[in-house]
GUZASE-652370 format. One record per atom (N, C-alpha, C): residue number from 1; x, y, z; chain; atom name. Coordinates in pm, 1 decimal. Each point is the difference from the previous one (the first is absolute). Layout:
N
<rec NUM <X Y Z> A CA>
...
This chain:
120
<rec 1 <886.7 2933.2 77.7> A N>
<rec 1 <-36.3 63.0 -126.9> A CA>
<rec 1 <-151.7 23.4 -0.4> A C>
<rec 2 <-34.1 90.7 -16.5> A N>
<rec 2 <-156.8 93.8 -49.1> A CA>
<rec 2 <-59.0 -129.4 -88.5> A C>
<rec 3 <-123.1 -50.4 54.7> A N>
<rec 3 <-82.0 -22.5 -146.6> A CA>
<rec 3 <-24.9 54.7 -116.0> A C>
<rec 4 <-37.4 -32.2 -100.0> A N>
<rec 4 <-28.9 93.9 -127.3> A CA>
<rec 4 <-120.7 30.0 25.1> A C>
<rec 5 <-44.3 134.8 -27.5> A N>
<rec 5 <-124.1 123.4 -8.5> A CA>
<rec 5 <-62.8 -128.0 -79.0> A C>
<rec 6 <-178.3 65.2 2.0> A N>
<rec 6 <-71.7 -75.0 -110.4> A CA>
<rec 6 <61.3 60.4 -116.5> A C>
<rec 7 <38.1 115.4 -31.4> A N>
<rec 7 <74.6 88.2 -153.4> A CA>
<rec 7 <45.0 -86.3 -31.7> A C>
<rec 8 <123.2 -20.9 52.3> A N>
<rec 8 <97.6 -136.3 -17.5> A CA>
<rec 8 <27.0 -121.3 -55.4> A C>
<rec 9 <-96.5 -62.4 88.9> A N>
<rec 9 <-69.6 -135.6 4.1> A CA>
<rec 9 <-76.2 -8.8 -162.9> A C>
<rec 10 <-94.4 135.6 0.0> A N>
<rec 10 <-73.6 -48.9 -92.4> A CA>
<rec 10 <86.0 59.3 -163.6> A C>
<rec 11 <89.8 47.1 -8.7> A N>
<rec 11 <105.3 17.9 -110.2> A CA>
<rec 11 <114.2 -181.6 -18.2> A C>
<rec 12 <32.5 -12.5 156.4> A N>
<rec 12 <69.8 -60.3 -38.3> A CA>
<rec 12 <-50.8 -180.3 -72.9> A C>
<rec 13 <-157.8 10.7 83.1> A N>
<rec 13 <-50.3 -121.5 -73.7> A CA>
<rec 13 <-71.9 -10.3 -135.5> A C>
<rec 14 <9.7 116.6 -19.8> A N>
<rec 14 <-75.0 21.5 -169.6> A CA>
<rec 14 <149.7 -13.6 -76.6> A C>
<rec 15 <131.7 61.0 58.7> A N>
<rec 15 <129.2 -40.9 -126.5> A CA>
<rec 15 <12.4 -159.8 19.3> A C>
<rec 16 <30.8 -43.5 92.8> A N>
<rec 16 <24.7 -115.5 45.4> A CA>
<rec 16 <-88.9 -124.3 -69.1> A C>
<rec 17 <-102.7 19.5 -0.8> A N>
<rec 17 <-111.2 -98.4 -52.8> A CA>
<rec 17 <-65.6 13.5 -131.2> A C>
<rec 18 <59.8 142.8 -122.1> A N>
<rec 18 <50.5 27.7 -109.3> A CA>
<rec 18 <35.1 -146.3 -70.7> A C>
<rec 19 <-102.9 -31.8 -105.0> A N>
<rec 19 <88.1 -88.2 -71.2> A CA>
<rec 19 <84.9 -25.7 -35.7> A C>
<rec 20 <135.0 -66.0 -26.2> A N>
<rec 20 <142.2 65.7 -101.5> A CA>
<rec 20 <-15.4 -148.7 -75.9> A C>
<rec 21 <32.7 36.8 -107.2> A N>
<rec 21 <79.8 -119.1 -121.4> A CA>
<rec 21 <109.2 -21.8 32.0> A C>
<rec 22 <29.2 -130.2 54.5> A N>
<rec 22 <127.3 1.4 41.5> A CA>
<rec 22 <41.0 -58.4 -126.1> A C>
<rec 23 <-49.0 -78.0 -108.4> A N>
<rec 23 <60.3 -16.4 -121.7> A CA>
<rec 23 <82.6 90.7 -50.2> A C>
<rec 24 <-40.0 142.7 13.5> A N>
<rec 24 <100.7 141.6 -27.5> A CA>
<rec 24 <118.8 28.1 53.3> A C>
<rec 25 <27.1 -61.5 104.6> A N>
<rec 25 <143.0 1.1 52.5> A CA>
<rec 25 <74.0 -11.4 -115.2> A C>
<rec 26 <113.6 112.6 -14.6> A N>
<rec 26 <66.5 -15.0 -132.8> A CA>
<rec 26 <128.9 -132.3 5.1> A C>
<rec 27 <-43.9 -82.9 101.3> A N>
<rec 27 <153.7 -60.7 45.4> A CA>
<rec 27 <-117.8 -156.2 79.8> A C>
<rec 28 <15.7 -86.8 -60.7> A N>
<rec 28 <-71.6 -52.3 80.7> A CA>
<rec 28 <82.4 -49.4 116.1> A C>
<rec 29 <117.6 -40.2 4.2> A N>
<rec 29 <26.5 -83.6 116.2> A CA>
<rec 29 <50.7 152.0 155.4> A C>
<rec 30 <-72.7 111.7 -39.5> A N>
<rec 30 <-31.2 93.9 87.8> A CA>
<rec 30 <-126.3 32.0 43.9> A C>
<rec 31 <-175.3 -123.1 -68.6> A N>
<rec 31 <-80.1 45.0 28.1> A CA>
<rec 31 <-21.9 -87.3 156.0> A C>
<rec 32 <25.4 -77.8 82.0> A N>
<rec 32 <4.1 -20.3 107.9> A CA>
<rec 32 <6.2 100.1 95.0> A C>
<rec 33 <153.1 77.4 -23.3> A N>
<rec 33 <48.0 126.7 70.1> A CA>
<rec 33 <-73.8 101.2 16.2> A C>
<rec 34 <-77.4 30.9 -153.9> A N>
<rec 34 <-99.2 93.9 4.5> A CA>
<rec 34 <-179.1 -12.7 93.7> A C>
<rec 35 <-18.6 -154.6 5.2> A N>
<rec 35 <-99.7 -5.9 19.1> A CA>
<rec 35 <0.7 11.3 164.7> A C>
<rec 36 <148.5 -60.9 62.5> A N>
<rec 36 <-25.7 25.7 170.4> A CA>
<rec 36 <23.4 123.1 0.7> A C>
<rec 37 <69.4 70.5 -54.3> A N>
<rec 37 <9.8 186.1 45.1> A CA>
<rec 37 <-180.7 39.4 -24.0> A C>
<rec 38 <-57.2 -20.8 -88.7> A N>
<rec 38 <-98.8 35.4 -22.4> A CA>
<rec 38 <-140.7 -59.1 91.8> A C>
<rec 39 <21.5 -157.2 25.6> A N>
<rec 39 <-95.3 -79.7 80.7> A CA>
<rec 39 <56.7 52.3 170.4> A C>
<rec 40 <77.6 -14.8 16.0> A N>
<rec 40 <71.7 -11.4 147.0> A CA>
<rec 40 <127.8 120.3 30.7> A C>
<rec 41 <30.9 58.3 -93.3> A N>
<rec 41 <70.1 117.0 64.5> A CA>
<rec 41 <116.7 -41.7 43.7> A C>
<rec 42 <79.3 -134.9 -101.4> A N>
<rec 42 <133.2 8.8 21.8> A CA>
<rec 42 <76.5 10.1 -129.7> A C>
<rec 43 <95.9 25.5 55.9> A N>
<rec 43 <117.0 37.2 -150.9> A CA>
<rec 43 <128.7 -26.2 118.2> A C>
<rec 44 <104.4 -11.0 -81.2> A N>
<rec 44 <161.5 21.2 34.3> A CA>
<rec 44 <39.9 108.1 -28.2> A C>
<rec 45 <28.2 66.4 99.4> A N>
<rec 45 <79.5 131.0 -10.5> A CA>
<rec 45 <77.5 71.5 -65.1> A C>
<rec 46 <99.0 -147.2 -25.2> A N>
<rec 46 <97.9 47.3 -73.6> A CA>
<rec 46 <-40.6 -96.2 -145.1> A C>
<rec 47 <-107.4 17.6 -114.5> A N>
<rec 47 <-40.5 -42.9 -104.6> A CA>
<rec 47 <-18.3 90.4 -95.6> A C>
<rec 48 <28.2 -37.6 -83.3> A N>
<rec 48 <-78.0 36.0 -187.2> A CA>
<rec 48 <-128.1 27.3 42.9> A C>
<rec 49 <-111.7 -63.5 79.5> A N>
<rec 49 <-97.1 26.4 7.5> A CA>
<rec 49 <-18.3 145.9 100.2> A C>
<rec 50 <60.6 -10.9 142.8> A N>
<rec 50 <-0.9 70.4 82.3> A CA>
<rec 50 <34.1 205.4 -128.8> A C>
<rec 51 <60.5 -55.0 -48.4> A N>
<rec 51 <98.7 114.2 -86.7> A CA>
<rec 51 <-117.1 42.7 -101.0> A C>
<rec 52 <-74.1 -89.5 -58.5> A N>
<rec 52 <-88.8 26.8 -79.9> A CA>
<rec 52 <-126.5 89.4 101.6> A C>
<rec 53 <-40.4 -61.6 48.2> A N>
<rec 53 <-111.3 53.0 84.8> A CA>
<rec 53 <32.4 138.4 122.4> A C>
<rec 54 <110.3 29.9 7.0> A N>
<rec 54 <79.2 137.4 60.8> A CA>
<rec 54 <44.7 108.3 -56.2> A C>
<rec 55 <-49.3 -52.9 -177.6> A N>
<rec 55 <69.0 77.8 -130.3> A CA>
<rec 55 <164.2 94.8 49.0> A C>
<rec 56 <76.2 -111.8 28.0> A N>
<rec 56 <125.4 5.2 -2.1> A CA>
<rec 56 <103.5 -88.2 -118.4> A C>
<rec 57 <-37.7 102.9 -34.4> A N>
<rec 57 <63.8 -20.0 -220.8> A CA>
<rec 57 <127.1 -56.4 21.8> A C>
<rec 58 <138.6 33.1 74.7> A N>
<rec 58 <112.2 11.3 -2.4> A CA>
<rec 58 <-4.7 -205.3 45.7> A C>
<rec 59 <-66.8 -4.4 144.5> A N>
<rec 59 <-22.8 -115.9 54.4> A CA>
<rec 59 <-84.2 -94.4 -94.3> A C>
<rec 60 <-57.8 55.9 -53.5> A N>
<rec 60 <-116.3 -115.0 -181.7> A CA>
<rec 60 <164.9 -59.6 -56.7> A C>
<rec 61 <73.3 114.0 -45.3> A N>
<rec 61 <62.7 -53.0 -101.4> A CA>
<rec 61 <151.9 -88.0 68.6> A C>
<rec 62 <40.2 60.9 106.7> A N>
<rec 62 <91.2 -102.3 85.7> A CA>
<rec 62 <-61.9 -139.7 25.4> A C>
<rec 63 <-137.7 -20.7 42.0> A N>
<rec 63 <-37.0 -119.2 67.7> A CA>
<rec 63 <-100.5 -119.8 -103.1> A C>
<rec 64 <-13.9 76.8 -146.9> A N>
<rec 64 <-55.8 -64.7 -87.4> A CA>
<rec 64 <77.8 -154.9 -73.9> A C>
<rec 65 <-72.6 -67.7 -20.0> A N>
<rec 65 <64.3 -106.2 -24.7> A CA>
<rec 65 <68.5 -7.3 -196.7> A C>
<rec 66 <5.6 -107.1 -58.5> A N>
<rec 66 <42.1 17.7 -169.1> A CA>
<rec 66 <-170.4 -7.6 -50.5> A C>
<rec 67 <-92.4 -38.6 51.6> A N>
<rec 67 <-156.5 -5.1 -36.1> A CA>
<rec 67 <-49.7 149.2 8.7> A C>
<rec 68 <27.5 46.3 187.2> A N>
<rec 68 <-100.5 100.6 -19.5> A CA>
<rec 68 <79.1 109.6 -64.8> A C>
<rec 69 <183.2 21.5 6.6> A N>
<rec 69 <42.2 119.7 -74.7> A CA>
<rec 69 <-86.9 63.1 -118.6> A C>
<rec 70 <-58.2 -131.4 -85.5> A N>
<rec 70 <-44.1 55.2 -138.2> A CA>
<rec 70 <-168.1 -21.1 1.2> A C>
<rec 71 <-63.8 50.7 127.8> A N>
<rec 71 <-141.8 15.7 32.8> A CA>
<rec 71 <23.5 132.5 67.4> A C>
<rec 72 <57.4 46.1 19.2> A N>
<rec 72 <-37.4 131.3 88.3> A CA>
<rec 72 <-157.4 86.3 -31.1> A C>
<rec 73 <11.7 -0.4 -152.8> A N>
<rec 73 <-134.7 100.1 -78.6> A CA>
<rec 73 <-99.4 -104.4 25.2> A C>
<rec 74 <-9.8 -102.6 4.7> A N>
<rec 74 <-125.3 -89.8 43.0> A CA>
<rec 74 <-32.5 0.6 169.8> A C>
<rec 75 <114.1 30.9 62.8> A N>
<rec 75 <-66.8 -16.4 194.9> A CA>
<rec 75 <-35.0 110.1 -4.6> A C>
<rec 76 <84.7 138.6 -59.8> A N>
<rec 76 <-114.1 130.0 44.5> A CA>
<rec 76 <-134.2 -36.8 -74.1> A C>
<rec 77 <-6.7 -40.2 -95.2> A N>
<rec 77 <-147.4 -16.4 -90.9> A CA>
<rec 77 <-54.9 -64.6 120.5> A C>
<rec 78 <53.1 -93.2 59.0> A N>
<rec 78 <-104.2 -135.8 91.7> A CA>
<rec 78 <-39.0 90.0 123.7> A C>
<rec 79 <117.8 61.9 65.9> A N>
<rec 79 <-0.1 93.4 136.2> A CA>
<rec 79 <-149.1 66.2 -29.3> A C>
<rec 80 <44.0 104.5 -134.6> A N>
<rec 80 <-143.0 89.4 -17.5> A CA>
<rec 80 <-156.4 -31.2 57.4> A C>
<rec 81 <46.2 -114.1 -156.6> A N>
<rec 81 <-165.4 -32.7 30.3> A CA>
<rec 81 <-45.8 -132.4 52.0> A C>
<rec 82 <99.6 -83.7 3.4> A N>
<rec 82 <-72.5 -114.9 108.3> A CA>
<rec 82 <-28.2 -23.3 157.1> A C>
<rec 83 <115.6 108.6 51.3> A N>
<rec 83 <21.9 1.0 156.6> A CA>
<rec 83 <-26.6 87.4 45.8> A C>
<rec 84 <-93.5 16.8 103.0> A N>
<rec 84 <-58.0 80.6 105.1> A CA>
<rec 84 <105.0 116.1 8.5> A C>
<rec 85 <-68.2 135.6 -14.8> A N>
<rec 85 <74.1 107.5 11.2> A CA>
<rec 85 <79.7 23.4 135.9> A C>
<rec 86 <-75.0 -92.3 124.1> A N>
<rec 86 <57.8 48.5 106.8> A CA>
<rec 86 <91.4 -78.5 15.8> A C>
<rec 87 <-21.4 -142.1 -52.9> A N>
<rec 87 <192.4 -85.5 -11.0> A CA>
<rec 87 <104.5 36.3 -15.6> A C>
<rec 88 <5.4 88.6 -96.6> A N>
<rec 88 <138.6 52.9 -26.8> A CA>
<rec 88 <10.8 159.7 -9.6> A C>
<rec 89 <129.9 41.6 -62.8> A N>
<rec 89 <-26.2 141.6 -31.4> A CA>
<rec 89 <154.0 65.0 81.6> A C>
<rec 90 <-9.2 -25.6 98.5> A N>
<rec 90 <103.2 19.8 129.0> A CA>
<rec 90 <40.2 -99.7 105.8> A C>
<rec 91 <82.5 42.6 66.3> A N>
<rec 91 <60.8 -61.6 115.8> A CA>
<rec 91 <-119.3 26.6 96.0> A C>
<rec 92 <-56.5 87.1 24.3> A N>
<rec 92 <-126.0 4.9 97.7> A CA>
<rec 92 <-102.4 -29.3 -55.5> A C>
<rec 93 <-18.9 -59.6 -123.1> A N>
<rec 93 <-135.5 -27.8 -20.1> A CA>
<rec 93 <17.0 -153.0 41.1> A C>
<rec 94 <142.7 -30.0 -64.1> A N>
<rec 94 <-19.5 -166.7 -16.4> A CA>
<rec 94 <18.8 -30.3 193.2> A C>
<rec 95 <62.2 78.1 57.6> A N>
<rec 95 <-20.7 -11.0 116.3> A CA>
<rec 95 <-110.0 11.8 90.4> A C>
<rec 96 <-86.2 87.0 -35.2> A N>
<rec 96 <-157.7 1.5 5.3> A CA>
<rec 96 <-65.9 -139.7 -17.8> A C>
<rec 97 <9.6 -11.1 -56.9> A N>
<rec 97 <-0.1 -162.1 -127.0> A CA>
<rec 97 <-3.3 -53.3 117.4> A C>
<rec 98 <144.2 -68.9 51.7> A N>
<rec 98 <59.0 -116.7 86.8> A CA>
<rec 98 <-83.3 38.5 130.8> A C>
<rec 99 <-25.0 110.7 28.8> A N>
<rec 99 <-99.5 40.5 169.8> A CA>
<rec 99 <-106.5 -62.8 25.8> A C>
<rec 100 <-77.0 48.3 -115.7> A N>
<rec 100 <-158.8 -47.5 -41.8> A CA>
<rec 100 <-18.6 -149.5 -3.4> A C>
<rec 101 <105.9 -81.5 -66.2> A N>
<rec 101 <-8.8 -132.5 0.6> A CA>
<rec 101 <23.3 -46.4 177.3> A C>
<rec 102 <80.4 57.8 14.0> A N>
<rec 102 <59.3 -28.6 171.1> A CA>
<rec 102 <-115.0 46.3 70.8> A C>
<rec 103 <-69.8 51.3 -3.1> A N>
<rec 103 <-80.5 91.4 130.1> A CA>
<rec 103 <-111.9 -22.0 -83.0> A C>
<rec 104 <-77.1 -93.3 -34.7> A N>
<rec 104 <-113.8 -5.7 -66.5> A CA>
<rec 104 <-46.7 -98.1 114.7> A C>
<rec 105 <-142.2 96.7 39.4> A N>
<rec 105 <-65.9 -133.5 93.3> A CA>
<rec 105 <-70.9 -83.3 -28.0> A C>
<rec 106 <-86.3 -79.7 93.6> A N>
<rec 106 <-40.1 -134.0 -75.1> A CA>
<rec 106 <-95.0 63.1 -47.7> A C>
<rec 107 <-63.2 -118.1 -66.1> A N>
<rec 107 <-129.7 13.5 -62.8> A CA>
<rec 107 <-138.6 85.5 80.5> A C>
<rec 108 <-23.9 -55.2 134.8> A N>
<rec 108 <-95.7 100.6 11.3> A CA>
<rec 108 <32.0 101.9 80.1> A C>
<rec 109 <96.0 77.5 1.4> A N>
<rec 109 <77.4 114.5 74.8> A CA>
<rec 109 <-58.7 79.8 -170.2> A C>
<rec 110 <78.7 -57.7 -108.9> A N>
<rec 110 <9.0 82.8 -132.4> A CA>
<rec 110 <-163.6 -18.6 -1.5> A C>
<rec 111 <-126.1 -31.3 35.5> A N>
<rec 111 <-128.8 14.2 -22.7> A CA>
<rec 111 <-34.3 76.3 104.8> A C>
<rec 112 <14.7 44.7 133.8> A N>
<rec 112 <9.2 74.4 72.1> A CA>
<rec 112 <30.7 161.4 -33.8> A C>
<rec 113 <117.3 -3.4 -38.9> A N>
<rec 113 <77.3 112.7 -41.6> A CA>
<rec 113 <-95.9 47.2 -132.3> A C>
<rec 114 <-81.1 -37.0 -99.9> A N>
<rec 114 <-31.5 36.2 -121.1> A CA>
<rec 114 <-115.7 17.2 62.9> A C>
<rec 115 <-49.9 -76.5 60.3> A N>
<rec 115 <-172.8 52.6 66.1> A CA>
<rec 115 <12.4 132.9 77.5> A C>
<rec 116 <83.4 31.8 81.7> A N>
<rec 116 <-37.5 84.5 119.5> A CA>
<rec 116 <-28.7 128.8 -82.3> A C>
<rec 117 <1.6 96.6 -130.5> A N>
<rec 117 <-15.9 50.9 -61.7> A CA>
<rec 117 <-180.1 9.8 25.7> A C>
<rec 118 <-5.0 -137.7 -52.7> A N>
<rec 118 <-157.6 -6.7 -36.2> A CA>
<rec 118 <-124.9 16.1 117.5> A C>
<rec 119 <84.9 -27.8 159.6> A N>
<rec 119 <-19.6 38.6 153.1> A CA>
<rec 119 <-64.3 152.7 -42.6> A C>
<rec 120 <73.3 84.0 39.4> A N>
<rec 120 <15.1 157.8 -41.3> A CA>
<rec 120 <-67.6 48.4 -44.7> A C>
């Protein structure tokens, strides 16, 4: 797999390192779930969460529990504005998502990669 461009790199560590309230999770015993998709770039595939963040409506309302059925208008509210635009949205974004966490190099590869700009 390709490293990430500095473009990349430097989008994906400005969503990533984005403050979030995780108090806003409209569900708390889902803010765990939210925070490794968001910290580390995992989710379950087959989840309420995965479904939320792929905006697959049909899969929200099959895989929602008796809590989140009657939050739906509060996770899009939370999706909006608490979570990094590039987290969710689609199946290729949130898959984007899971790459970036996977293929993120170390620490001074990612100081490497943001300097060589400043080389030039």
């Amino acid at each position: 797999m390709p490293e990430l461009c500095r473009e990349e790199l430097e989008a994906f560590l400005a969503a990533r390192d984005r403050p979030i309230d995780y108090s806003k999770v409209p569900a708390t015993h889902m803010v765990k779930g939210v925070r490794n998709w968001i910290e580390e770039g995992k989710i379950g595939a087959d989840s309420f969460l995965w479904a939320l963040i792929t905006n697959d409506f049909r899969m929200v309302v099959g895989k929602a529990d008796d809590i989140n059925s009657h939050l739906l208008r509060e996770w899009a509210q939370f999706l909006t504005w608490e979570l990094p635009s590039l987290s969710w949205g689609s199946v290729e974004k949130a898959k984007a998502w899971m790459r970036a966490h996977r293929d993120m190099p170390d620490e001074l590869r990612v100081s490497q990669i943001l300097s060589e700009d400043n080389r030039e």
